[in-house]
C-alpha positions as CSV (number, residue, x, y, z in Angstrom):
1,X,-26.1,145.9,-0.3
2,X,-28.8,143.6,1.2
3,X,-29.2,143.4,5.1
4,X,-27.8,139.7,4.9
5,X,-24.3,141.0,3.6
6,X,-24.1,143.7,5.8
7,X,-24.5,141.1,8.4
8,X,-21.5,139.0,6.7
9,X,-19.7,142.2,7.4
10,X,-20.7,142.6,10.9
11,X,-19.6,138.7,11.4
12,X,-16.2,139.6,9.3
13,X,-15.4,142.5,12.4
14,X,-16.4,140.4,15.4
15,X,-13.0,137.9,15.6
16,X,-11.1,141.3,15.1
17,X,-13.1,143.0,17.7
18,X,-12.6,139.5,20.0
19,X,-8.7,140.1,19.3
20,X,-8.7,144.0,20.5
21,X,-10.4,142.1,24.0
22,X,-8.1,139.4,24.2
23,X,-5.5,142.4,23.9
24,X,-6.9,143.7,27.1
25,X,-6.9,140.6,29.2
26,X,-3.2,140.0,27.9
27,X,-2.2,143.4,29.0
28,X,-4.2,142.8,32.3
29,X,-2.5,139.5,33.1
30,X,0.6,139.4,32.0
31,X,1.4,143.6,32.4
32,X,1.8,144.3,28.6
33,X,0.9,142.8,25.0
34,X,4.0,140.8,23.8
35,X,3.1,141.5,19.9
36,X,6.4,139.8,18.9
37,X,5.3,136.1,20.2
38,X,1.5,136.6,20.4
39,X,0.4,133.3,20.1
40,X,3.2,132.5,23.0
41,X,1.1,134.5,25.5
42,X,-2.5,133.3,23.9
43,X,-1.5,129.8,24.8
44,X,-0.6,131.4,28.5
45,X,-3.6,133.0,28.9
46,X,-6.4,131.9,31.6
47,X,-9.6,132.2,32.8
48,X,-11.7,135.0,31.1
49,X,-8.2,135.6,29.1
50,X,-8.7,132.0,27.4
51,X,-11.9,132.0,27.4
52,X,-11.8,134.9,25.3
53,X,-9.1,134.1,23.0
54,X,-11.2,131.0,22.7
55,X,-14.5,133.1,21.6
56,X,-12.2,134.5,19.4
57,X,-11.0,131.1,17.7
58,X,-14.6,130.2,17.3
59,X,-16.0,133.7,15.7
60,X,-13.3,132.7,12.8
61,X,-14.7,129.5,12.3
62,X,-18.1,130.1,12.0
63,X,-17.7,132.8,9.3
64,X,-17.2,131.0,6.3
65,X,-20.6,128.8,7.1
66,X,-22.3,131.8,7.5
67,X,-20.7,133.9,4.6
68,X,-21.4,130.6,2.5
69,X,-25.1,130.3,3.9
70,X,-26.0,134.0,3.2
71,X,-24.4,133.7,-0.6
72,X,-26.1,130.3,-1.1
73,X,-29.1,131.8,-0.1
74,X,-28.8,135.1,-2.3
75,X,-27.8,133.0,-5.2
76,X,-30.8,130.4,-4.9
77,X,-33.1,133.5,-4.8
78,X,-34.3,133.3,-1.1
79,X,-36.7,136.4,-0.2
80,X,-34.5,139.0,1.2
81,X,-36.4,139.5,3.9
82,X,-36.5,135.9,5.0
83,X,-32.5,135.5,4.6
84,X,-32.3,139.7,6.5
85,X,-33.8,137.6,10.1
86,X,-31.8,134.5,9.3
87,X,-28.7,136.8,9.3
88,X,-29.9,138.6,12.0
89,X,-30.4,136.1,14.4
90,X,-27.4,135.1,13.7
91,X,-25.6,138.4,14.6
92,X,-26.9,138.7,17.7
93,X,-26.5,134.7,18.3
94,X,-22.8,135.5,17.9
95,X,-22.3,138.8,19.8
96,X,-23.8,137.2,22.9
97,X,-21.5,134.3,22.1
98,X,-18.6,135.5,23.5
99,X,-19.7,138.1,26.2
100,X,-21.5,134.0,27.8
101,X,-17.8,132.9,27.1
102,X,-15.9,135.2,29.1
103,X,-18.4,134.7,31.6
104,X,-18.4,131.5,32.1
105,X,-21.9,131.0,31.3
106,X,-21.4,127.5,29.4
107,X,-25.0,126.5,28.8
108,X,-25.5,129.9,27.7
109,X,-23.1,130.0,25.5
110,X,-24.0,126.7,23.7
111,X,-27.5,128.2,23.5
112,X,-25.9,130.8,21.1
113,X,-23.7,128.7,19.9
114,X,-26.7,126.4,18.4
115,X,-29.2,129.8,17.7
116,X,-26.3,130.5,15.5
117,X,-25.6,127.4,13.6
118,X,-29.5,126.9,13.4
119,X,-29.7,130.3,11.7
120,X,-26.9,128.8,8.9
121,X,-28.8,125.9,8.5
122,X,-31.9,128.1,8.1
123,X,-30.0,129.7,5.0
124,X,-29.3,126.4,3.5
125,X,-32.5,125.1,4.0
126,X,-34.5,128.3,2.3
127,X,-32.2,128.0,-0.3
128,X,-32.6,124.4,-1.2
């Protein structure tokens, strides 16, 4: 398996990793996890608890543009090692994502945001 899929992989565990977090700050601010109405107590959430769950939201919808970039670009034939940094940027674009999130770091956190997309693009672009 090429570095670039390993990294899909990596980006497929970080919104379930993001949901073990928003676990704590559920227990943390409302005493316990209510697993029968989850989504209930997500939309009660605040401050890093929202934020999280937010991070969270966001690390789902940024997976399929990735997972789509990286296949593009292995279909199209783009040098492995080229697509391996795209990827990789990418990864640690998204795992500093959420940890500015939580903290309230907003224009870091857009930084990321954008380092992240511009890594996708990258893919497309390479594979064109």
């Amino acid at each position: 398996m090429t570095v670039a899929f390993w990294c899909v992989f990596i980006a497929c565990l970080l919104p379930i990793v993001m949901a073990w977090v928003c676990g704590y700050f559920r227990a943390k601010q409302f005493g316990k996890v209510d697993n029968k109405h989850p989504r209930l107590q997500y939309a009660q959430l605040e401050g890093p608890g929202a934020r999280a769950y937010a991070a969270q939201q966001n690390a789902w919808e940024a997976l399929p543009v990735f997972a789509a970039a990286v296949i593009i670009a292995h279909l199209a034939g783009v040098d492995p090692a080229k697509s391996a940094l795209a990827a990789q940027v990418f990864i640690v674009a998204r795992v500093l994502y959420p940890i500015f999130y939580i903290a309230n770091k907003d224009v870091l956190r857009s930084l990321a945001f954008l380092i992240g997309l511009g890594a996708c693009i990258a893919l497309f672009v390479m594979a064109a």
